[in-house]
C-alpha positions, 0 to 999 in steps of 0.5 A: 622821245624819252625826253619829250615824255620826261617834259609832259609828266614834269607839266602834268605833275606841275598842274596837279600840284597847283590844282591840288594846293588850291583845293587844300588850301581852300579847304584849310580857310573853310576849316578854320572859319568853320564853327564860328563866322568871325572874321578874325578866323577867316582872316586867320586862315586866309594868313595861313592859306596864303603862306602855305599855297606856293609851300604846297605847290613846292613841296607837291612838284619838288619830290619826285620819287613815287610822287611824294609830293603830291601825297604829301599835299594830298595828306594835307587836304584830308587833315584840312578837310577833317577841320571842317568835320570836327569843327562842328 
């Protein structure tokens, strides 16, 4: 019983740390392109983007105590999302 619960929050975890690193990452492109539409920026951030998704979705799974992990990448989001703001 203990154990099938152990499994379920393991998937849970899992899929809100690939869900929330595709948002931040999402983000992270929107914020870099922010400001100027080159296309040098957008592929910039896609670059970064693209490194940075699977090290998110690690980082959001791999620590466990008090779901740091998703607090971490969760933290990311919001400096990806002020990117946006100051940007303008």
């Amino acid at each position: 019983m203990h154990t099938t619960r152990l499994n379920r929050n393991r998937v849970a975890c899992a899929v809100v740390a690939c869900l929330l690193a595709y948002g931040v990452a999402r983000l992270l492109v929107a914020g870099i392109a922010a400001g100027s539409a080159t296309t040098d920026r957008v592929h910039l951030g896609q670059m970064i983007a693209l490194f940075g998704l699977p090290v998110m979705m690690v980082v959001g799974f791999g620590a466990w105590k008090g779901h740091a992990g998703l607090l971490m990448v969760g933290a990311c989001g919001g400096l990806a999302a002020s990117l946006i703001l100051f940007a303008a």
